[in-house]
C-alpha atoms as one frame of an Amber mdcrd trajectory, in Angstrom:
protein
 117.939 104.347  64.940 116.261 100.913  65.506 112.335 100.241  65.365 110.349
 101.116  67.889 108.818  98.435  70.259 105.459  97.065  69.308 102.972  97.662
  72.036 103.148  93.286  72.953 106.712  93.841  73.302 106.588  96.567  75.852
 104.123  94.488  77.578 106.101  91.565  77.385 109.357  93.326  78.888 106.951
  95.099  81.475 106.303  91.669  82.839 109.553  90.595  82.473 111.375  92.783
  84.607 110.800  91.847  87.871 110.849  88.112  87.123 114.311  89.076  85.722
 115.050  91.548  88.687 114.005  88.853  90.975 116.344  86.374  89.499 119.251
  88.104  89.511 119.386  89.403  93.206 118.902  85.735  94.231 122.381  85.364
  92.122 124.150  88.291  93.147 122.010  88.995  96.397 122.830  93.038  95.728
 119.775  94.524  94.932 121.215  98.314  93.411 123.380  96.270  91.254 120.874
  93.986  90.109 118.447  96.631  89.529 120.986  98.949  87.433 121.926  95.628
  85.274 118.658  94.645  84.628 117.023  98.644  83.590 120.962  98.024  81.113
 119.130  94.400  80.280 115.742  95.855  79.407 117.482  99.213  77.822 119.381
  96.372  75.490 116.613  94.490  74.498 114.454  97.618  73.515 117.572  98.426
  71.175 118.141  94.831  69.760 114.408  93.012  69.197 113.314  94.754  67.235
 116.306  94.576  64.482 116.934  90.954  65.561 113.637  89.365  66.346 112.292
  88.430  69.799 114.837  85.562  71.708 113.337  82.231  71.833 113.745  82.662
  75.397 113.252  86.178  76.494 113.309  85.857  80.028 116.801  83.737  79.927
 117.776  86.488  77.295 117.615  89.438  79.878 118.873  87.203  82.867 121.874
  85.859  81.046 122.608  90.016  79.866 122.138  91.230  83.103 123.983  88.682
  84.809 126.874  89.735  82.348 126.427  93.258  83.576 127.064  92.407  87.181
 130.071  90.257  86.292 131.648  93.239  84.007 130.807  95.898  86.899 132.316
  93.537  89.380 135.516  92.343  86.916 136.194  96.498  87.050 135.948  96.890
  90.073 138.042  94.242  91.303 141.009  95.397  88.837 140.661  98.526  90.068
 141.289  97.884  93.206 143.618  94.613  92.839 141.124  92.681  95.079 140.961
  89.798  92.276 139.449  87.270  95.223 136.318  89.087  95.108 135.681  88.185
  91.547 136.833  84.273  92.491 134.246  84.703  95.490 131.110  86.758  93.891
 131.362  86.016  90.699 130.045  83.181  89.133 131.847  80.703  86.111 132.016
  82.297  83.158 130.831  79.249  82.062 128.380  79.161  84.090 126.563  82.006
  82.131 126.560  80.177  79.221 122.684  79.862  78.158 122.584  75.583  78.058
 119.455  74.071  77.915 119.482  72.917  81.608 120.225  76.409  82.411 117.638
  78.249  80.285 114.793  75.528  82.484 116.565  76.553  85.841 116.120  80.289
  85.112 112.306  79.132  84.361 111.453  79.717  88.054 109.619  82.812  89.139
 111.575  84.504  92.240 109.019  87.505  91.974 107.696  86.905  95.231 110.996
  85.987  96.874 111.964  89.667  95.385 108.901  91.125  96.870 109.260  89.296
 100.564 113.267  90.598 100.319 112.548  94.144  99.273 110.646  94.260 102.513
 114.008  94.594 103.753 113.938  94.523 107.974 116.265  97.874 107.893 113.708
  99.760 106.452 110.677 101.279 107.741 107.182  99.784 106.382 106.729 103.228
 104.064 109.954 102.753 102.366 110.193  99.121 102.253 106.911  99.321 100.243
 107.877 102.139  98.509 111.049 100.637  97.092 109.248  97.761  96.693 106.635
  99.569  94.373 109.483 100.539  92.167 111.325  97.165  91.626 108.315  95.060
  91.321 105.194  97.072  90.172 107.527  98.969  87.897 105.630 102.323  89.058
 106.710 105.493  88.485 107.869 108.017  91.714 105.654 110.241  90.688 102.482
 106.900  91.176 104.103 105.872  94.014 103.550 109.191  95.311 100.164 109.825
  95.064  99.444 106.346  96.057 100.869 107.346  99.440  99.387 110.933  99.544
 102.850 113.084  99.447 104.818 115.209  97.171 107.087 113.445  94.156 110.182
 114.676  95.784 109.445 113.490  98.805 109.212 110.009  97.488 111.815 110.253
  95.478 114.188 110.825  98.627 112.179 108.042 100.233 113.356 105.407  97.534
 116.699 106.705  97.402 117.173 106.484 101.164 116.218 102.822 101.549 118.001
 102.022  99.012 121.478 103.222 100.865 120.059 102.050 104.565 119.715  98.695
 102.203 123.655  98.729 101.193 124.561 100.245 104.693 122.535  97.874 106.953
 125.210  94.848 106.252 122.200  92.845 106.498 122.845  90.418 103.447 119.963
  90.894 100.644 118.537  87.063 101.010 115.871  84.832 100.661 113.892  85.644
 103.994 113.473  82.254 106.323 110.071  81.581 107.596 110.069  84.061 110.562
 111.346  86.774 108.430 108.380  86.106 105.896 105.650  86.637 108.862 107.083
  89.702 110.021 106.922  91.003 106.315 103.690  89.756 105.440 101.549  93.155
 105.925 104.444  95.290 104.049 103.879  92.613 101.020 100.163  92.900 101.474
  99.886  96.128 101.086 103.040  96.639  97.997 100.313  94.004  96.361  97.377
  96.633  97.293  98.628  99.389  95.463 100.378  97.691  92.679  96.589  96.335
  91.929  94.850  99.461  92.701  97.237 101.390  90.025  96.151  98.316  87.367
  92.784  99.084  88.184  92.686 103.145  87.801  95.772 104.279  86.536  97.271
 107.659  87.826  98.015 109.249  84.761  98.121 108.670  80.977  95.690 108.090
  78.695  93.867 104.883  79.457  91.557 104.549  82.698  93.190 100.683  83.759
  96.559  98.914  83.489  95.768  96.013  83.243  98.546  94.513  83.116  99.803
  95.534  86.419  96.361  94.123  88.251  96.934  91.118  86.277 100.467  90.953
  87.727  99.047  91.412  91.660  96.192  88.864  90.850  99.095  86.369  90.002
 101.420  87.059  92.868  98.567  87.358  95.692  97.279  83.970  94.448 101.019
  82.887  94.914 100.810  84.185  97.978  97.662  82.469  99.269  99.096  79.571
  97.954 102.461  79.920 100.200 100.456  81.141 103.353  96.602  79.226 102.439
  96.091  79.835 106.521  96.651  83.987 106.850  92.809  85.379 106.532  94.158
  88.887 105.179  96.116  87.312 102.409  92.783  85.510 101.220  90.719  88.497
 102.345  92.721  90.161 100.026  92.656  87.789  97.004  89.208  88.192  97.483
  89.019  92.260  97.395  90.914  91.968  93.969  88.533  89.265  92.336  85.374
  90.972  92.989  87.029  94.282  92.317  88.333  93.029  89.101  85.540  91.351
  87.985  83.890  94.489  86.959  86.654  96.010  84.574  85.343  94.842  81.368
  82.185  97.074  82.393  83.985 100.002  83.765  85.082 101.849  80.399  82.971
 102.441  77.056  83.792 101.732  73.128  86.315 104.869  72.825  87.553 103.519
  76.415  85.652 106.173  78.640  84.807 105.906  82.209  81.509 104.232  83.012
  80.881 104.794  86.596  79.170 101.366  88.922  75.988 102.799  88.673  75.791
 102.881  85.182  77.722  99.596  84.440  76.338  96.946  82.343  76.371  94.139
  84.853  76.023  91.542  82.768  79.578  92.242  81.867  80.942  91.420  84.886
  83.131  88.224  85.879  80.359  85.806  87.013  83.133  83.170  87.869  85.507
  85.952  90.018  82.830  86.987  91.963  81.711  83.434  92.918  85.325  82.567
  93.374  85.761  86.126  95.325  82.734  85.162  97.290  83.447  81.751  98.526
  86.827  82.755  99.620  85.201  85.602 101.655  82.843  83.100 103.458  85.277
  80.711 103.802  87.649  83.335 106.073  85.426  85.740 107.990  84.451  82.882
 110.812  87.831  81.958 110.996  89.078  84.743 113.074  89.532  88.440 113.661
  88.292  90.154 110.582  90.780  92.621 108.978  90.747  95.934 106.465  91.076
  93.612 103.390  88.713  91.607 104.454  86.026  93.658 105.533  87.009  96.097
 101.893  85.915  92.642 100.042  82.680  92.486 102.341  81.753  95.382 100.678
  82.841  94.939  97.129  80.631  91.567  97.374  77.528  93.775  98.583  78.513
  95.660  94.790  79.136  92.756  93.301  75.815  90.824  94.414  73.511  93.480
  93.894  71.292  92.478  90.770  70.919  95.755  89.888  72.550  99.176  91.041
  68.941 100.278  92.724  68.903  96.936  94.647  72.486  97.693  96.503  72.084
  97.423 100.149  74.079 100.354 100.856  72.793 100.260 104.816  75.389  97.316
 105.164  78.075  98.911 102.963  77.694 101.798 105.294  78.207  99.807 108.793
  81.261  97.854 106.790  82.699 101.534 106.261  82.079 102.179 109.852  84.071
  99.286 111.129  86.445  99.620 108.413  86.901 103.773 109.787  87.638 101.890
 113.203  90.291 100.207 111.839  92.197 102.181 109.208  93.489 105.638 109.420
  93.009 106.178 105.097  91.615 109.121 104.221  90.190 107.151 101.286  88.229
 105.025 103.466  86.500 108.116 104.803  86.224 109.702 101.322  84.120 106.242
 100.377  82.206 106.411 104.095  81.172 109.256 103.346  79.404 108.077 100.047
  77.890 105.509 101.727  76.584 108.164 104.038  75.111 110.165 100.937  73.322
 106.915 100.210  71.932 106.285 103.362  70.958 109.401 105.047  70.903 111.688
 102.103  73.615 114.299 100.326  73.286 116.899 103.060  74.856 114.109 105.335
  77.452 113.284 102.794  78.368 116.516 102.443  78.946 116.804 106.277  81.684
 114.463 106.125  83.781 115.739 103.709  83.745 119.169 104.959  85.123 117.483
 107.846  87.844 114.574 105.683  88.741 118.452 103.593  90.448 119.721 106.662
  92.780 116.146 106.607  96.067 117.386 104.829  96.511 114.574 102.692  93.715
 115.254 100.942  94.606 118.308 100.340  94.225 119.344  96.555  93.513 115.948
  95.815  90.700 115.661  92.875  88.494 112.562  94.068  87.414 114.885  97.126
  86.050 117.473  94.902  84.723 115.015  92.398  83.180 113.312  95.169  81.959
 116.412  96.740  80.580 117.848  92.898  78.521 114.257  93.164  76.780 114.708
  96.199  76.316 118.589  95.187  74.525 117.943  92.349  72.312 114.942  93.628
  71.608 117.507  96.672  70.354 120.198  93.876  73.099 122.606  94.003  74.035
 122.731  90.444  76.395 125.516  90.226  78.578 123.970  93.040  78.944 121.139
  91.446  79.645 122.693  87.819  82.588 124.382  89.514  83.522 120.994  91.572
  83.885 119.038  88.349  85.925 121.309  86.900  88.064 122.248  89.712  88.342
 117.906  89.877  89.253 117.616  86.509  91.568 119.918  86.969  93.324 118.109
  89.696  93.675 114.854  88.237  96.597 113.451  86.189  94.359 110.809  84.124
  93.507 111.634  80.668  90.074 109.227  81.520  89.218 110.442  84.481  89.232
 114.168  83.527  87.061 113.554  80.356  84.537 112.015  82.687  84.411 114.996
  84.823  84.342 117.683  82.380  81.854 115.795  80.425  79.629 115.945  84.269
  80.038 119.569  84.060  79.183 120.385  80.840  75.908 117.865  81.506  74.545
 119.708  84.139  75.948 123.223  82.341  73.380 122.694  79.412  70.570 121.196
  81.927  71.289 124.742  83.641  70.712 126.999  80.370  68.066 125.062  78.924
């Protein structure tokens, strides 16, 4: 049995993949293929590192194995079926798989967001587009991907598997996208970039509250993005969201790595330079033009963000941004956090108004920020029982190790508060 993988190594491979992924489908242009040979690429290396030491290139490493893959897979099935010109016509060189130094810079380039732009395939609805997408280049699980979009595992699961045979059935080729193709595609990357960053920032399940690895990974590709499209406001409204969102995840967890909610964050903690860089993106889009759901989201995480303390948070203009935002987007989460701001403004009774309303929505059904949410605004309201049973009934709901500690450590609180 070999060694197991040091945590920087599954990290490094976790990055990896869709670089990898995204260089071999611009080889190959078969995207089930490419996928299976790179999951046998990453499966290899997990088995080999750590008995033969990490490649000097790992990247090339995993490219030039799951290139070799394809080629096998194809070689079979061209002998099988005596077709030996579609090995002459798909397949490249065998030399040509030979790791030279010229090749090893070539394979240097990052086709991550070429990947993402071509899993946004035009024969697939928006859902599964970005659900596929979700899967080959945020690495999520089904069961994330999921509860990202509000509906049962097996449900997605279907979902996936269906776009990828619409993909192989379409006969549209699996290609770089031109120009027009890219616009038409842009809001389906936008939002694959959303989630992946909003899974980084509070992970669905396991142990720790962030991954940040994978809201390091959106940061990098939305900037790319920006870069590729400086003159879409959304893309930059939504490089800013991320900045001034991120900018407060060094605050957000404690010494054993327990939730700290915003109010009780130590702001001087937070990303001074991400906020002003958030910021001054943010100013310099909103005049340009119509004003969109990332954009007005990063209005309000600047309101957060500029607040000098938690007390001083104008929560009066978080509450209209939530309003226009509600006009806007049909996310129950966007209620959920209007809703809050309500609370704030007008006081818990109001708060709780709205969410007895947002509980009849069916997508929030059994879903464990509602009640946590709802357990808040209980107990600021007075109603301490309700919200003892609100945590729990929260904690019970949710699939993160972090985020259930938090609650059950809320209803013990106010359980001892009660008895004393």
């Amino acid at each position: 049995m070999p060694p197991p993988l040091d945590i920087s190594t599954q990290h490094l491979l976790r990055e990896l993949a869709p670089r990898v992924l995204g260089a071999v489908v611009r080889r190959f242009r078969d995207f089930a293929a490419s996928e299976d040979a790179v999951q046998e690429a990453l499966i290899a290396a997990a088995t080999q590192w750590p008995r033969d030491g990490l490649p000097d290139n790992p990247r090339a490493w995993l490219i030039h194995i799951a290139s070799r893959r394809i080629t096998d897979h194809v070689r079979a099935e061209a002998a099988r079926r005596h077709r030996e010109e579609l090995v002459v016509s798909l397949v490249p060189p065998e030399e040509q798989l030979v790791l030279s130094l010229d090749e090893e810079g070539a394979m240097e380039r990052d086709d991550t967001l070429d990947l993402l732009f071509m899993c946004c395939h035009p024969a697939l609805t928006p859902a599964s587009a970005i659900a596929l997408t979700l899967r080959a280049i945020g690495g999520l699980t089904t069961f994330e991907i999921a509860k990202a979009f509000l509906v049962p595992e097996a449900t997605m699961a279907q979902r996936i598997s269906r776009a990828k045979q619409t993909i192989k059935d379409s006969g549209v080729p699996f290609q770089q996208p031109t120009a027009e193709e890219r616009a038409s595609r842009l809001e389906s990357v936008m939002h694959v970039l959303y989630l992946i960053f909003n899974e980084g920032y509070t992970a669905t399940t396991g142990p720790e509250l962030q991954r940040s690895d994978l809201s390091a990974e959106a940061l990098r590709l939305t900037r790319m993005l920006h870069r590729l499209v400086s003159d879409e406001t959304e893309v930059a409204g939504l490089l800013a969201l991320m900045l001034l969102t991120d900018a407060r995840r060094t605050a957000r967890t404690g010494p054993a790595g327990e939730l700290i909610p915003l109010d009780q964050q130590d702001r001087s903690l937070w990303d001074k330079t991400a906020i002003t860089e958030g910021v001054a993106l943010l100013t310099a889009t909103l005049p340009r033009g119509a004003v969109g759901p990332y954009q007005l989201q990063a209005a309000i995480a600047a309101v957060h963000d500029e607040a000098p303390t938690s007390e001083d948070t104008d929560w009066a203009e978080i509450l209209g941004l939530y309003g226009l935002l509600q006009r806007i987007s049909d996310n129950p989460m966007v209620t959920l956090n209007h809703a809050i701001a309500t609370a704030m403004v007008h006081g818990p009774a109001a708060g709780l108004e709205r969410l007895d309303a947002l509980a009849k929505d069916p997508r929030m059904k059994e879903h464990h920020r509602l009640d946590a949410v709802r357990a808040h605004l209980l107990e600021r309201a007075g109603d301490r029982e309700s919200a003892i049973e609100h945590y729990r009934r929260a904690a019970e709901r949710t699939t993160s190790l972090s985020e259930r500690n938090y609650l059950l450590i809320q209803a013990a609180r106010l359980d001892e508060t009660r008895k004393a």
